[in-house]
NUDO-881115 format. One line per field, with one value per residue (C-alpha): residue in three letters; x, y, z. Coordinates in nm, 4 decimals. Example, Ala and Ser with C-alpha at 12.3 -4.5 7.8 and 13.67 -1.06 7.14 Angstrom:
% residues 2
code: c(Ala	Ser)
c1: c(1.2300	1.3670)
c2: c(-0.4500	-0.1060)
c3: c(0.7800	0.7140)
//
This chain:
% residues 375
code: c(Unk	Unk	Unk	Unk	Unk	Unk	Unk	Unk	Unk	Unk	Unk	Unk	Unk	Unk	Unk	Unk	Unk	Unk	Unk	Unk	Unk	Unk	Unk	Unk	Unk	Unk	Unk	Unk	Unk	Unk	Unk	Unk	Unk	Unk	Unk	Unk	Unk	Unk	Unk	Unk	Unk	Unk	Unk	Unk	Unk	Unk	Unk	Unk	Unk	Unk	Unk	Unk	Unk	Unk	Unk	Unk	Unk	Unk	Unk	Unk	Unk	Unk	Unk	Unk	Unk	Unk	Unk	Unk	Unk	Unk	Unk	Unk	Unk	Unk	Unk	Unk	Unk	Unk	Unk	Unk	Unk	Unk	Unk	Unk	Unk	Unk	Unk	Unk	Unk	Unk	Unk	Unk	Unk	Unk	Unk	Unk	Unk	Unk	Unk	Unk	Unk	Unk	Unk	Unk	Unk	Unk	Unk	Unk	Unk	Unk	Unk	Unk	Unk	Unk	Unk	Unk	Unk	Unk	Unk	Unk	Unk	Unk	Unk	Unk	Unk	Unk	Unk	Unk	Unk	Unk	Unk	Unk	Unk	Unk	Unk	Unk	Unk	Unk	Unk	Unk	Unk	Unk	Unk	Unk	Unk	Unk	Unk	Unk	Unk	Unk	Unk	Unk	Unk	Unk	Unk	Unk	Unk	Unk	Unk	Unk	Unk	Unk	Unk	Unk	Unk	Unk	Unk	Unk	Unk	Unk	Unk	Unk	Unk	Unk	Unk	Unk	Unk	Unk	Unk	Unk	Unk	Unk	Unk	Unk	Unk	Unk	Unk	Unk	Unk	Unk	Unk	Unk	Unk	Unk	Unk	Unk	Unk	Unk	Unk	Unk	Unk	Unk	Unk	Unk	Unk	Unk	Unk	Unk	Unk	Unk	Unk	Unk	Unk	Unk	Unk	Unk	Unk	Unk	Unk	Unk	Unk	Unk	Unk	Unk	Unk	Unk	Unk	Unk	Unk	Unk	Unk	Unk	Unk	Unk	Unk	Unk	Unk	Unk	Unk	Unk	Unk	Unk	Unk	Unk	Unk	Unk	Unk	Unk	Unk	Unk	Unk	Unk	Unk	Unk	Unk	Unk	Unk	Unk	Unk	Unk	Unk	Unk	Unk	Unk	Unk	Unk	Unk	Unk	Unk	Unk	Unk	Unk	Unk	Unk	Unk	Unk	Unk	Unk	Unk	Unk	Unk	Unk	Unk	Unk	Unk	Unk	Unk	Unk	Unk	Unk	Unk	Unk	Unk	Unk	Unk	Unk	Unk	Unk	Unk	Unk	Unk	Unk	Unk	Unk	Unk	Unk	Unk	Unk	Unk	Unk	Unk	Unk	Unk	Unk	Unk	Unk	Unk	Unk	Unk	Unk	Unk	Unk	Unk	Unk	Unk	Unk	Unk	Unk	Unk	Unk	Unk	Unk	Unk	Unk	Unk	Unk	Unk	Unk	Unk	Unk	Unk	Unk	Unk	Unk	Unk	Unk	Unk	Unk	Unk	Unk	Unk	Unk	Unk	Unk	Unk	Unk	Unk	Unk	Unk	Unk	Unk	Unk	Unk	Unk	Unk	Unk	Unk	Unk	Unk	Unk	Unk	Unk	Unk	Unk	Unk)
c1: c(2.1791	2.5228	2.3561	2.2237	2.5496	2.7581	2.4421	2.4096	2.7467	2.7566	2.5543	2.7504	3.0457	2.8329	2.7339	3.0706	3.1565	2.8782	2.9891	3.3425	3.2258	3.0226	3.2649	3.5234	3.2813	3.1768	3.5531	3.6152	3.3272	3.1642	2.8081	2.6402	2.4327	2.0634	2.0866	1.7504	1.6040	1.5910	1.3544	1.5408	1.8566	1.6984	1.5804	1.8693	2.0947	1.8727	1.8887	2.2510	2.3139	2.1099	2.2675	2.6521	2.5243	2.3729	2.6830	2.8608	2.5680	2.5220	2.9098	2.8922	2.6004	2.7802	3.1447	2.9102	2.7586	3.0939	2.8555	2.6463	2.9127	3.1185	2.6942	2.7649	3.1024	3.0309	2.7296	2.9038	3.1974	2.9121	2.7955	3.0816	3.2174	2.8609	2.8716	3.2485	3.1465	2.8470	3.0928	3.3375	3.0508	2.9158	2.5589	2.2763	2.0349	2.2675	2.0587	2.3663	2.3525	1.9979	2.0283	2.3342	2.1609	1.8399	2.1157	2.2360	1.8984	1.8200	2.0839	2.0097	1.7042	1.7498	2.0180	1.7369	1.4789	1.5752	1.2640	1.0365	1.2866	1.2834	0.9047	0.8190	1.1647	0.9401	0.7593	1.0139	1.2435	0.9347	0.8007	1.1619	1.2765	0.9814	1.0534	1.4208	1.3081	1.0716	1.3530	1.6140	1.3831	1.2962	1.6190	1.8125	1.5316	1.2854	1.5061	1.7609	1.8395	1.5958	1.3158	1.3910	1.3806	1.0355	0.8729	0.9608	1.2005	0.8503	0.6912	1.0213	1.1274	0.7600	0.7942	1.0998	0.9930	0.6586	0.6592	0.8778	0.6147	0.4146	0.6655	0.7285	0.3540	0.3784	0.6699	0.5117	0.1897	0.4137	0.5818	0.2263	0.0730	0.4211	0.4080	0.0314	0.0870	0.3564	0.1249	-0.1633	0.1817	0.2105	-0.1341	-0.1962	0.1177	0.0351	-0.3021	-0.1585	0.0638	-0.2009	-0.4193	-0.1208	-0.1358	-0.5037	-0.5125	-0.2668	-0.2792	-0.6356	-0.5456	-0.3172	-0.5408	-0.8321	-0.6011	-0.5240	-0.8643	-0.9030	-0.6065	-0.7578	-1.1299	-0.9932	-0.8104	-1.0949	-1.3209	-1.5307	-1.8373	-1.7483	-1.4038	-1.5609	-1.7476	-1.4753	-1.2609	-1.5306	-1.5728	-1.2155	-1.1274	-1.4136	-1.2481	-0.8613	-1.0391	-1.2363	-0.8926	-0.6588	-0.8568	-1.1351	-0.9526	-0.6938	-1.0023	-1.0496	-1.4346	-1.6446	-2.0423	-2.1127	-2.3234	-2.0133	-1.8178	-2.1039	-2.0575	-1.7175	-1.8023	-2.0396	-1.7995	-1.5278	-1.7895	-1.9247	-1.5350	-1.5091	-1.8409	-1.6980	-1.3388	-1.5645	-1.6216	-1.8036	-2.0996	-2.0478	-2.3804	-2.2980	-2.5236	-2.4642	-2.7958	-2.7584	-2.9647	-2.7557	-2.8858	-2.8007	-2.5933	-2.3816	-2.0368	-1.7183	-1.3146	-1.2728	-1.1728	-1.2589	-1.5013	-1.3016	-1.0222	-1.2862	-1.4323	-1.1437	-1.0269	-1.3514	-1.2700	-0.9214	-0.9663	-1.3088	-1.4616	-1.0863	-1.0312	-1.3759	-1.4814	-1.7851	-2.0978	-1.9085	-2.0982	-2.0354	-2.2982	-2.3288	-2.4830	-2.4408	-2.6698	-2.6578	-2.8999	-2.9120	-2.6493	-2.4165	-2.3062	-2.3328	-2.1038	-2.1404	-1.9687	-1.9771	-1.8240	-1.7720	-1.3586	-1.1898	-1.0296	-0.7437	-0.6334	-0.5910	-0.2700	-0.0872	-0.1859	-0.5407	-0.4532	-0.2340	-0.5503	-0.7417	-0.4425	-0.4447	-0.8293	-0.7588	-0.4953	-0.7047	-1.0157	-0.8069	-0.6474	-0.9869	-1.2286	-1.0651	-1.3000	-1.6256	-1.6147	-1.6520	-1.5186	-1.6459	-1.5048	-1.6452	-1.5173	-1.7126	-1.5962	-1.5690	-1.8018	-1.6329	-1.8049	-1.6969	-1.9217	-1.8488	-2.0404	-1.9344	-2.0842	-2.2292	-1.9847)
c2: c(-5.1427	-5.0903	-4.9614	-5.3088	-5.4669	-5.3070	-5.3281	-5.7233	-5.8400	-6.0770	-6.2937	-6.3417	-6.3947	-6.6763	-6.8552	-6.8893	-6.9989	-7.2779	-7.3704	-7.4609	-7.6209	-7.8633	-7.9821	-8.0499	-8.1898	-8.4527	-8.4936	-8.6577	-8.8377	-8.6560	-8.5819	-8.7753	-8.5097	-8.6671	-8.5294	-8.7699	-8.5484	-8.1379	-8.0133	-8.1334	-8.0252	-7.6784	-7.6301	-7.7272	-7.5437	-7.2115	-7.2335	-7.2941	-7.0419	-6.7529	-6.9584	-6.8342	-6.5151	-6.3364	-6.3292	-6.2025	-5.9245	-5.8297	-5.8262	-5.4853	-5.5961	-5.9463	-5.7383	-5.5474	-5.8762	-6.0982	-6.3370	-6.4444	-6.4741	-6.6973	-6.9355	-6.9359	-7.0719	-7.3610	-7.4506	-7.4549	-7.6892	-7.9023	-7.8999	-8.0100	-8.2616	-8.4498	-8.4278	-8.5881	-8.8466	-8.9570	-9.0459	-9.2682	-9.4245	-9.7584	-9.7322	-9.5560	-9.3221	-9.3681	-9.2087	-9.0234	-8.8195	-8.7777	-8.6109	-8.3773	-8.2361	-8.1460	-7.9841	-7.8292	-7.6885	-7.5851	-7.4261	-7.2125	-7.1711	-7.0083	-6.7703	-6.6522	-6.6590	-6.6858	-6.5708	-6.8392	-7.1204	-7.0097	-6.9888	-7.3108	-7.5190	-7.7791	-7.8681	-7.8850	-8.0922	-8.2926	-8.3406	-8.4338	-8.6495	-8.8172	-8.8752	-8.9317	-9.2759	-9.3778	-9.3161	-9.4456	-9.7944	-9.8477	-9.7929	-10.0218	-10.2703	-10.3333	-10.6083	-10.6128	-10.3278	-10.3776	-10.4745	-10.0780	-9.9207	-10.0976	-10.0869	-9.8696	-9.5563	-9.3445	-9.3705	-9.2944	-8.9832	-8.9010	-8.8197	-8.6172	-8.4001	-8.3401	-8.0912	-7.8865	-7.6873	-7.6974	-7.5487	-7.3410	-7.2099	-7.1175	-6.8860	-6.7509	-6.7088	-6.5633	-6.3182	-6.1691	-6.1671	-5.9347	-5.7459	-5.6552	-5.5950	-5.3273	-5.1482	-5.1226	-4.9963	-4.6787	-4.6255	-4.6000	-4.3916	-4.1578	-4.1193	-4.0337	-3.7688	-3.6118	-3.5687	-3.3943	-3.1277	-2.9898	-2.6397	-2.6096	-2.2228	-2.2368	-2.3055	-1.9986	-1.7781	-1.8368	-1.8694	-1.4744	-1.4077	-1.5495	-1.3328	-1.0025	-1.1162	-1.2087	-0.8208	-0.7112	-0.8636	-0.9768	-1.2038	-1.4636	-1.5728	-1.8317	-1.9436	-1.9529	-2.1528	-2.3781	-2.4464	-2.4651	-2.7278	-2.9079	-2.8897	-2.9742	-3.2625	-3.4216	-3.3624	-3.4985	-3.8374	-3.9012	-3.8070	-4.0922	-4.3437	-4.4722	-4.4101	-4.1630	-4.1249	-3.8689	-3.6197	-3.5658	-3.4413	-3.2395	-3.0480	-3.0298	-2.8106	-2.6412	-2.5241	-2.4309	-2.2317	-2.0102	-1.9683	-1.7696	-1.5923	-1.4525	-1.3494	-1.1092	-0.8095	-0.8219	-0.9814	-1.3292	-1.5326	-1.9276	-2.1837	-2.5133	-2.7492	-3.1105	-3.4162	-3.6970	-4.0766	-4.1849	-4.4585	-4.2806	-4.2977	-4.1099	-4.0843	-3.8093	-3.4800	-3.5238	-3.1850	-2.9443	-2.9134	-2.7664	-2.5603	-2.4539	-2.3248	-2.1926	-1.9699	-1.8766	-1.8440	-1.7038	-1.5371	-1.3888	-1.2439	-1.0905	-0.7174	-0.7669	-1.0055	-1.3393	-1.6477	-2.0280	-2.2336	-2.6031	-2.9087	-3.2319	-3.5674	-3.9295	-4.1225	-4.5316	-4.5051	-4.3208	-3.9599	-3.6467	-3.3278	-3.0208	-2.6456	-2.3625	-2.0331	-1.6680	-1.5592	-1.2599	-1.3625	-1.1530	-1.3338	-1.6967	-1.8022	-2.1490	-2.2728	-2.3255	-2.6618	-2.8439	-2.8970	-3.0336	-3.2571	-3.3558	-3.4679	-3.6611	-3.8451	-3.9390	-3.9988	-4.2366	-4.4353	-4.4877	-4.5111	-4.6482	-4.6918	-4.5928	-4.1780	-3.8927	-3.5974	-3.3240	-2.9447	-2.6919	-2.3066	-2.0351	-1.6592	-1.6007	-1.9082	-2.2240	-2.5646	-2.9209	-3.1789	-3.5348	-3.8672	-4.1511	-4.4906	-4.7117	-4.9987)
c3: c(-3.0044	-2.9009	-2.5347	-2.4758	-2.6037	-2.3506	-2.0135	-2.1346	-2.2517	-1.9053	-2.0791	-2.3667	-2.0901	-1.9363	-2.2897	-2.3483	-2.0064	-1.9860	-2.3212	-2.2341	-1.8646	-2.0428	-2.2624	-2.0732	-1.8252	-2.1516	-2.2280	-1.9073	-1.8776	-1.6372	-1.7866	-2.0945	-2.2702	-2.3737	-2.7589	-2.8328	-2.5800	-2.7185	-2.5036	-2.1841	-2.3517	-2.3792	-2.0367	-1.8512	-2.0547	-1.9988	-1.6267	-1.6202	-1.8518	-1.6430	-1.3605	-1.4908	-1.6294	-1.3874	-1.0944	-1.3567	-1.4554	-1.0823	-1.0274	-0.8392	-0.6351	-0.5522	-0.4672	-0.1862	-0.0757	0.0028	0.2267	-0.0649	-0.2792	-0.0527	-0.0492	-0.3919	-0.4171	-0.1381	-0.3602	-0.6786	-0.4952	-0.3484	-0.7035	-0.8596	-0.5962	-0.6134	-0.9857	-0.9565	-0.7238	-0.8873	-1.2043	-0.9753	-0.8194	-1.0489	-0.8742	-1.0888	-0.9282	-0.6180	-0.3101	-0.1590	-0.4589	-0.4922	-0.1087	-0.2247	-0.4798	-0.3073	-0.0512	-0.3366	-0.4415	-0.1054	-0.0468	-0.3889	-0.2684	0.0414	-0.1320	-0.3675	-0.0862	0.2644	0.4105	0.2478	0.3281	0.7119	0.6829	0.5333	0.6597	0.8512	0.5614	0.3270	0.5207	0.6520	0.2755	0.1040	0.4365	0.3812	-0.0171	0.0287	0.2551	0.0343	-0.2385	-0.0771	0.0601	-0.3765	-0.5118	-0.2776	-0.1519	-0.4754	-0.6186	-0.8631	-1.1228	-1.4307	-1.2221	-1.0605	-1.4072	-1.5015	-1.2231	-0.9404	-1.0733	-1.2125	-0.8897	-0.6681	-0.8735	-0.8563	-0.5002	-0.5144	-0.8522	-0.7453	-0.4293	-0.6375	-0.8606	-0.5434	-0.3544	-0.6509	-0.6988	-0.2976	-0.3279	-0.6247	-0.4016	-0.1256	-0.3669	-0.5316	-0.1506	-0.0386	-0.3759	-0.3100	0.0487	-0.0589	-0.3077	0.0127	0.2389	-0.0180	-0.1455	0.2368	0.2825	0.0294	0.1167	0.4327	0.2698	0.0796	0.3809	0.5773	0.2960	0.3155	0.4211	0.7459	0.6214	0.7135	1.0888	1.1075	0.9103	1.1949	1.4690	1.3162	1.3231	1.6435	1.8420	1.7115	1.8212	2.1591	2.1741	2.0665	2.3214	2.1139	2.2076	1.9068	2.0222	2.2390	1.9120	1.6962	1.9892	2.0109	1.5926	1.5381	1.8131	1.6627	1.3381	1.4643	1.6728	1.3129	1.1297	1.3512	1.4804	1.2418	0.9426	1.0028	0.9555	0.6401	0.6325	0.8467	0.8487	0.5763	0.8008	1.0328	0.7249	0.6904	0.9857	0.9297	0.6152	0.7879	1.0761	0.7848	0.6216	0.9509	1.0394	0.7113	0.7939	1.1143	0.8970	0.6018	0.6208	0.3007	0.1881	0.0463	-0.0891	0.0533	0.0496	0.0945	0.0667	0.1625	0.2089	0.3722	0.4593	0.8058	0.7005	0.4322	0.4568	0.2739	0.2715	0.5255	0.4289	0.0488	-0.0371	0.1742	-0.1067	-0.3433	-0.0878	0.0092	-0.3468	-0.3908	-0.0839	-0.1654	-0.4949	-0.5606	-0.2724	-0.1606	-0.5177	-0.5420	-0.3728	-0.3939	-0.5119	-0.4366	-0.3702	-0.2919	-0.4217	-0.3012	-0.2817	-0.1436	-0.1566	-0.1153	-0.2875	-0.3423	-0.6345	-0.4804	-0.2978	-0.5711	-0.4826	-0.7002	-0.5958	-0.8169	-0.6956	-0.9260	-0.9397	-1.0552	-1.3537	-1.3428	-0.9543	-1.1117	-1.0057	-1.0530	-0.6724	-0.7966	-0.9599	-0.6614	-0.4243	-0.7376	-0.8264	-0.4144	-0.4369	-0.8165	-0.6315	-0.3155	-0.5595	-0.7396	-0.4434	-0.2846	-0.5366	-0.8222	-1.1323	-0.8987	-0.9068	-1.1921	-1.1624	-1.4023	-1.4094	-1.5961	-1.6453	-1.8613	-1.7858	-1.4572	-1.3277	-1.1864	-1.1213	-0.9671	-0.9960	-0.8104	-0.8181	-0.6129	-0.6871	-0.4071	-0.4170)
//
């Protein structure tokens, strides 16, 4: 309790403050207060209040932005010398101060919001010139005073109070469309981020592999050249797209897996059965985490009888995925759950609500299985 006290005493300080403003703006004359009219009362006490409070709140924040503060201050004066002249002046609803105050309010405005005001200055100005004639042409040219307040006065201050919750429900609009624009910005940024992470150690692990074949002679260099340019080529340009066809990540499994052939010396049982509609299409890159792992952490942890079982289909309701691979239980180590955490997070940013993922461990057997639903 005391915590909050202490982070929101400011707007006890501006309570206080507004208090004492309005009555020695009553005391003089100044205002009239509209007591037979609570709800009014209410609301423009509120805004005034928040008004006072929060400079005071975001002191620290003002102190480093003197330009604002120094808006602020030739608003408030503006304020106070319309509010001043209005009470010397014996005309009602008098249209000079009608136009201060909307300078007043645009002027707030564009403190809280430059970038919409910029945006949408044409209408604004066109809208309220446009109001402030028509305003100005009733109030002075209708006739005499009481025929004003029967007649005309609804329909004139209906024109200047109306574009504001329009105006209102447009920066709202424009605030929603910027926050959802800067969710897309960093789900696409760390989507981005998470694809720079899959398996760069796999590149310098064949390029290895690759140096000793080429010392060596060896009539499967040019093979492995020719698999792993093919693989640097898919990573580099197709896995920046946001959808490829599903039988080119196919082959992009396929040349992973025959690049691991060429590196054992041992016998390793991998199969990989897929059936794959022409126009199928997946997130790049997606499958190769758990083959990967089940590489690294299976096959490379077992002497002998290893094996890689895996399947891949696309049918009308969507793509299945399923890899189970044997591990030495003893070889387990923490790294096993970062490229399954990578693939949750991808999963999640681009198919939100529309995959299951299902993992499964008994002894030394491990299984992923993952549906995708046809959006």
């Amino acid at each position: 309790m005391i915590h909050y006290v202490k982070k929101y005493y400011s707007f006890g300080i501006g309570f206080v403050i507004l208090l004492i403003i309005l009555l020695l703006l009553q005391l003089n004359d100044i205002i009239k207060i509209p007591y037979d009219s609570p709800l009014e009362i209410t609301l423009v006490f509120t805004f005034w209040w928040l008004a006072i409070s929060l400079p005071i709140y975001k002191f620290s924040y003002l102190k480093q932005n003197r330009k604002k503060v120094y808006q602020l201050l030739a608003l408030a004066a503006l304020f106070i010398c319309t509010l001043v002249m209005d009470s010397n002046w014996s005309m009602p609803d008098n249209p000079l101060t009608i136009l201060l105050l909307f300078f007043f309010w645009l002027g707030l405005f564009y403190i809280i919001s430059p970038s919409f005001v910029k945006k949408y200055k044409h209408p604004i100005l066109l809208v309220y010139g446009f109001s402030m004639l028509y305003f100005t042409y009733v109030r002075l040219f209708s006739g005499d005073l009481d025929f004003y307040y029967e007649n005309e006065k609804r329909m004139a201050m209906s024109f200047l109070v109306l574009p504001v919750p329009i105006f209102i429900l447009l920066w709202i609009y424009e605030q929603w469309k910027w926050l959802k624009t800067l969710k897309t910005d960093k789900a696409n940024a760390e989507l981005a981020l998470l694809k720079t992470q899959i398996n760069p150690h796999f590149f310098f692990n064949t390029l290895n592999n690759l140096y000793s074949l080429t010392v060596k002679q060896s009539e499967k260099a040019p093979e492995v050249i020719l698999k792993l340019s093919e693989m640097m080529r898919y990573t580099i340009y197709e896995g920046q797209k946001e959808f490829v066809p599903l039988k080119e990540e196919v082959a992009y499994l396929n040349n992973y897996i025959e690049l691991h052939k060429i590196r054992y010396h041992k016998s390793v049982d991998i199969r990989f059965e897929h059936e794959i509609a022409n126009d199928a299409s997946v997130t790049p890159l997606l499958f190769i985490i758990l083959l990967e792992n089940a590489f690294k952490h299976g096959v490379e942890s077992l002497s002998d009888n290893a094996y890689i079982h895996m399947q891949l289909s696309s049918l009308e309701d969507g793509i299945y995925f399923s890899i189970e691979n044997n591990f030495d239980e003893k070889e387990v180590g923490e790294e096993a759950g970062i490229g399954l955490e990578n693939l949750k997070k991808r999963l999640k940013l681009v198919y939100p609500k529309t995959h299951t993922l299902s993992i499964s461990q008994s002894d030394n057997r491990y299984k992923v299985a993952l549906k995708i639903d046809t959006i």
